[in-house]
C-alpha positions in Angstrom: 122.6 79.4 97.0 125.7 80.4 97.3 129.1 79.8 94.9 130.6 76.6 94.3 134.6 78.1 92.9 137.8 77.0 92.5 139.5 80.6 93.5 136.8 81.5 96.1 136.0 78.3 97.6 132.6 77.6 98.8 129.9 79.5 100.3 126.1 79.4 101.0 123.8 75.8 100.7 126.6 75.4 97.8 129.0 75.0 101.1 126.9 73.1 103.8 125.2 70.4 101.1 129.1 70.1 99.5 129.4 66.4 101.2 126.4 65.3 100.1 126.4 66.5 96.5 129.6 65.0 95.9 129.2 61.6 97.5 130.9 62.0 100.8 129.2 60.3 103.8 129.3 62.4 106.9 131.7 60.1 108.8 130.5 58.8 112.7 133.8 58.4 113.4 137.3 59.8 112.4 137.9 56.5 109.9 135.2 57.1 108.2 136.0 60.4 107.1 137.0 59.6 103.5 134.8 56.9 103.0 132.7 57.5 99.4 128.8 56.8 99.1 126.6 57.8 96.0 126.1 61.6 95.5 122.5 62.6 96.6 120.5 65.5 95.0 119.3 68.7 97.6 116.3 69.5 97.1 115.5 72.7 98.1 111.9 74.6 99.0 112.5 77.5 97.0 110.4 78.2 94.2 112.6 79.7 91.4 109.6 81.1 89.6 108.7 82.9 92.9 112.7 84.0 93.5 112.5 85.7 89.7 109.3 87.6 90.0 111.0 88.9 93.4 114.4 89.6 92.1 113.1 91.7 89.1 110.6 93.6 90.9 113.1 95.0 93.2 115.2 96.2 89.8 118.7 96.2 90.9 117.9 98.6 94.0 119.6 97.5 97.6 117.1 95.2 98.9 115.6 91.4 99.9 112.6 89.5 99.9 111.5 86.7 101.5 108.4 84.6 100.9 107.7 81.4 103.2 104.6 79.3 103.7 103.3 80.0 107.6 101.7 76.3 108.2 104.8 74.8 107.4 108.1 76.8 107.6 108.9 76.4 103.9 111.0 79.5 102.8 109.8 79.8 99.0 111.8 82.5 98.2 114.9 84.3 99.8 116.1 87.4 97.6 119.0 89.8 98.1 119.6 92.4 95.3 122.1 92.9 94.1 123.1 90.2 92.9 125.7 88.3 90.3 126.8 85.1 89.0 129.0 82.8 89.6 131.0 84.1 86.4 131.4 87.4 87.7 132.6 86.6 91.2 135.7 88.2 91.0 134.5 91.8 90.0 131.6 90.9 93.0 134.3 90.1 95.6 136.0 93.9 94.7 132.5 96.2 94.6 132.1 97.4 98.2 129.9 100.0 97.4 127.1 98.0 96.2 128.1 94.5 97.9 126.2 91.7 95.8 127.3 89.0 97.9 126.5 90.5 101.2 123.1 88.5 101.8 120.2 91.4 102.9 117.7 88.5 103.5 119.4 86.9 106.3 122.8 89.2 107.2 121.4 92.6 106.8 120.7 93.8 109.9 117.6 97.1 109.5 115.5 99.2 112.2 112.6 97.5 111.3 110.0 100.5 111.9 106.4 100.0 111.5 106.4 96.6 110.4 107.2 95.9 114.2 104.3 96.9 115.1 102.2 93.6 114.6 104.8 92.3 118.0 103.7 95.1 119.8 100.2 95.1 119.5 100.0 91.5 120.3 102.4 92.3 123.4 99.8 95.1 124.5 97.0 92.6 124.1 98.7 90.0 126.4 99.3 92.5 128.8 96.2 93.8 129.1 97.5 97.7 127.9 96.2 97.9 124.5 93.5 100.4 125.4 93.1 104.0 124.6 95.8 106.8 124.3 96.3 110.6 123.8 98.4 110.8 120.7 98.7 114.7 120.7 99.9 116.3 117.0 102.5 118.1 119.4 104.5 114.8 120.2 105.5 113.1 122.6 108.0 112.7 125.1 108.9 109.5 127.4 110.9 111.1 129.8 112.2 114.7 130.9 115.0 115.4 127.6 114.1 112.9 125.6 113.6 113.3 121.8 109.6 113.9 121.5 108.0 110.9 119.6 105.3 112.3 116.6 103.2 110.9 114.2 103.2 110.8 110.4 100.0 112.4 109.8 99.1 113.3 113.6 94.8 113.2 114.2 93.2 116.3 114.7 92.9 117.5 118.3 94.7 115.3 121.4 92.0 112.1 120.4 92.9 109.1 122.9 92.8 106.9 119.9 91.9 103.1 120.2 94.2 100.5 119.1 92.7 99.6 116.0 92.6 103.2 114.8 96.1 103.7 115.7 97.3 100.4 113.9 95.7 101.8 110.2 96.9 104.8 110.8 100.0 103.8 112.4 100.2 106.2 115.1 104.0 105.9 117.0 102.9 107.5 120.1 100.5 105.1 120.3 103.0 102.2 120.3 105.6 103.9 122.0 102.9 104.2 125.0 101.9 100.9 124.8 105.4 99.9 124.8 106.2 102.3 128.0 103.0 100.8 129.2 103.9 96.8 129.2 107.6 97.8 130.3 110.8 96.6 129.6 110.9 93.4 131.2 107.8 92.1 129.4 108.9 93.7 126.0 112.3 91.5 126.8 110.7 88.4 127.5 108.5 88.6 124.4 111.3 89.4 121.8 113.4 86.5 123.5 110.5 84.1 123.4 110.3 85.3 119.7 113.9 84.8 119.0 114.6 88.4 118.2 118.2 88.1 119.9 118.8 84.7 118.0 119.5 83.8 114.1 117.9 81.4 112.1 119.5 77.8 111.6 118.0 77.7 107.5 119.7 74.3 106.3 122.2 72.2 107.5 124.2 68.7 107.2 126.6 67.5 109.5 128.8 70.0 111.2 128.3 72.7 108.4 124.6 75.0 108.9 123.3 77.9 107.0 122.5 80.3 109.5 121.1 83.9 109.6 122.3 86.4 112.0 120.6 87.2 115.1 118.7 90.4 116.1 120.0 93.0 117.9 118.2 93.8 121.2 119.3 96.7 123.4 119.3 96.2 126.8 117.8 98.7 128.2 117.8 97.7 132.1 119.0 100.6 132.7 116.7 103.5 130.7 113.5 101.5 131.0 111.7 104.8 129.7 114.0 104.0 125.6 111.3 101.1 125.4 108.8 103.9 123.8 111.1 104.1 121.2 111.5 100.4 120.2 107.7 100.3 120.7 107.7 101.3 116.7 110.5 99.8 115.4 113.5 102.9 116.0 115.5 103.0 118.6 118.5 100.4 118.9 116.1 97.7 117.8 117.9 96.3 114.6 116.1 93.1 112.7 116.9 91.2 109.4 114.0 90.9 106.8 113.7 87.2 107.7 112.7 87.7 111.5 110.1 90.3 110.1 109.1 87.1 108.1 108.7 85.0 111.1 107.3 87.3 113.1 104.4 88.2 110.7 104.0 84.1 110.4 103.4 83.8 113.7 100.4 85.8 113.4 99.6 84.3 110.1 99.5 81.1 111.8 97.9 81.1 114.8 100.5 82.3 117.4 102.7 79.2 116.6 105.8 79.7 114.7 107.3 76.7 112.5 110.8 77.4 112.3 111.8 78.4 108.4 114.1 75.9 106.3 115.4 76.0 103.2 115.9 71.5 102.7 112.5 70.2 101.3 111.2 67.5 103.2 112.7 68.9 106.9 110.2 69.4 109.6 110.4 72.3 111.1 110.1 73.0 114.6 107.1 74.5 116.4 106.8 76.8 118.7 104.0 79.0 120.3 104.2 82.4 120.5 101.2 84.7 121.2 97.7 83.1 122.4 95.5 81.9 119.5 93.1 84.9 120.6 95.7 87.6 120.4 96.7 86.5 117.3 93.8 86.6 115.8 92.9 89.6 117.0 96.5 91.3 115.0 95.3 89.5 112.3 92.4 91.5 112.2 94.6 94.9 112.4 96.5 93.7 109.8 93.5 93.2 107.2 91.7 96.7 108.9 95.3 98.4 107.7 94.7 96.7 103.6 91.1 97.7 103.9 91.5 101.4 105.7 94.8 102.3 106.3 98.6 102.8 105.1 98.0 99.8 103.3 95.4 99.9 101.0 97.0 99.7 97.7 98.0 96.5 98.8 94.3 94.9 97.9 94.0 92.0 95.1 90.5 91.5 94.3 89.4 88.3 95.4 92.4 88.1 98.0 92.0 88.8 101.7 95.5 90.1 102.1 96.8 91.5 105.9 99.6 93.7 105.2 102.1 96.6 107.4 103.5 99.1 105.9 106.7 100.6 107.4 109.4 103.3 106.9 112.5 103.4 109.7 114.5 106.3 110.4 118.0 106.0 109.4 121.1 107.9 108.6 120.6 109.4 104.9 116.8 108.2 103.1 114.6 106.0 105.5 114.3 102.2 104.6 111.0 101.1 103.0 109.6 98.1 104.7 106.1 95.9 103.9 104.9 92.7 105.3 102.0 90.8 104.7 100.4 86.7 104.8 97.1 85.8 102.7 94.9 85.1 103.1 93.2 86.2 105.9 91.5 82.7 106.7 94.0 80.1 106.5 96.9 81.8 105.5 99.5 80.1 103.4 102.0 82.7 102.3 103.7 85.4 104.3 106.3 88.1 101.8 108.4 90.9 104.1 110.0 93.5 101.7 113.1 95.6 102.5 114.1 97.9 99.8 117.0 99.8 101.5 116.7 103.9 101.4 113.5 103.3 99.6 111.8 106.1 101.8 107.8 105.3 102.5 106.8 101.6 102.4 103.8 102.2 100.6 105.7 103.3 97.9 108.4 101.4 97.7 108.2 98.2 99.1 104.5 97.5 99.0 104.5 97.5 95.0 107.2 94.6 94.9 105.1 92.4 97.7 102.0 92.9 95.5 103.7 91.7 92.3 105.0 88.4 94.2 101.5 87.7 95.5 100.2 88.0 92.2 102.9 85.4 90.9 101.7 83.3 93.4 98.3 83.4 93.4 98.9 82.3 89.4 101.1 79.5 90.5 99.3 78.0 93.6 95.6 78.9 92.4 
């Protein structure tokens, strides 16, 4: 939301809705600029029930969540923790180390690890590469002195493992050879057709828009061979939690992305992403890794839910990352978790997604 202060100024939806809250008309022309109309009220699509349940299952640790409705862009909930109020702004605006106003949800830029590798997949469909591979429990290297890529809990033996066995178990060779496999140039043109180099536009009115960063996508024109490593989410690939959001809503929906708002009553804009077959087919992956692989605790009886878990390298403890949608018919919500240092995403981040699905399987029965 934002602060509305007299010392700090404005910031957030408290910043671009300021006209309209306060009876200002956005003028058409320059002699119009102080001309007074009645205030309006904002009404916004998050669901403050939702944002608690979030909030206080991440329990003060470095974090976001973000919940949105795939079928129509509606962003029901949009955490960063820490946190503070508006009271408190002063002591917020001098704490560095733990940064409550810094917004994780839409600044925070992460190596999104596993949790990428829904794109992948669905890019190895598309170009016709997702067959079988040798993930050896040696490693494996992409070029001559290269930093050998290995799996988590490697399979026994050199197995070429399909890609639905490599998805629950979420095998990085795998995806780093699928990657390698596509290329570079076809990897490129999917994450800009996804809008992984481009922010968000959330909100806006008149001149003034609430925006999220955009992604940070190497370009690697010149060491095509690197692509193995952002073919599971390392590398220089850097995300924020809300394009993991998107992404995995582009499954959820079809292939089609509807762009996430934050105004109630806005229509978002649509856009097609992946063929309806080939997203079908990750949504499948995604419920195979809920019902036999990394994550499993993620099941709700009598909820279908498609999930990722993910944990990215980083300096110090690894980031804990999970994203899901249920469920898997018709899917109308989609939660991405980021708890920051959190280490495995089963462990960490998996456990606050659950306890917002539950909350919203209670409020939208």
């Amino acid at each position: 939301m934002g602060y509305s202060s007299r010392e700090f100024g404005l910031s957030g939806l408290e910043r671009v809705f300021d006209a309209r809250l306060c009876g200002f008309a956005l003028p058409e022309t320059p002699q119009a600029l102080l001309r007074r109309s009645s205030p309006e009220d904002v009404h916004t699509t998050l669901d403050t029930r939702l944002q608690t349940v979030a909030f206080n299952a991440l329990n003060g640790r470095k974090g976001a969540v973000v919940a949105l409705d795939p079928r129509t862009g509606e962003i029901l909930a949009l955490v960063s923790s820490p946190s503070c109020t508006e009271e408190a702004l002063s002591e917020a605006m001098r704490n560095t180390s733990e940064a409550p106003l810094f917004n994780r949800a839409t600044q925070g830029l992460y190596p999104p690890g596993s949790v990428f590798k829904p794109f992948v997949a669905a890019l190895a469909l598309e170009c016709r590469k997702a067959g079988r591979y040798a993930c050896p429990a040696k490693g494996w290297s992409p070029a001559l002195y290269t930093k050998p890529i290995r799996d988590t809990h490697p399979p026994e033996g050199d197995p070429l493992l399909p890609l639905r066995t490599a998805f629950a178990q979420s095998s990085n060779i795998w995806f780093a050879k699928a990657a390698t496999a596509c290329g570079w140039t076809a990897f490129r043109d999917a994450a800009e057709r996804c809008g992984l180099d481009k922010g968000f536009s959330l909100a806006h009115c008149g001149e003034r828009a609430y925006t999220a960063v955009a992604g940070s996508l190497p370009d690697l024109s010149e060491s095509p061979n690197r692509v193995a490593y952002l073919g599971f989410g390392q590398g220089d690939l850097l995300l924020t939690p809300l394009h993991v959001a998107a992404l995995t809503a582009s499954f959820a929906n079809g292939g089609r992305l509807i762009a996430p708002h934050l105004e109630k009553g806005v229509t978002g804009k649509e856009k097609r992403l992946w063929h309806r077959e080939t997203a079908a087919r990750v949504r499948a992956l995604m419920r195979a890794s809920v019902t036999e692989g990394t994550s499993r605790t993620a099941t709700l009886p009598g909820l279908a839910v498609c999930g990722k878990t993910g944990t990215a390298e980083t300096s110090g403890h690894d980031h804990a990352w999970f994203t899901c949608f249920a469920p898997e018919e018709n899917p109308s919500i989609v939660i991405t978790v980021l708890v920051e240092h959190g280490g495995f995403g089963a462990a960490t981040a998996l456990p606050v997604a659950k306890d917002v699905l539950k909350a919203w399987r209670a409020l939208y029965p």
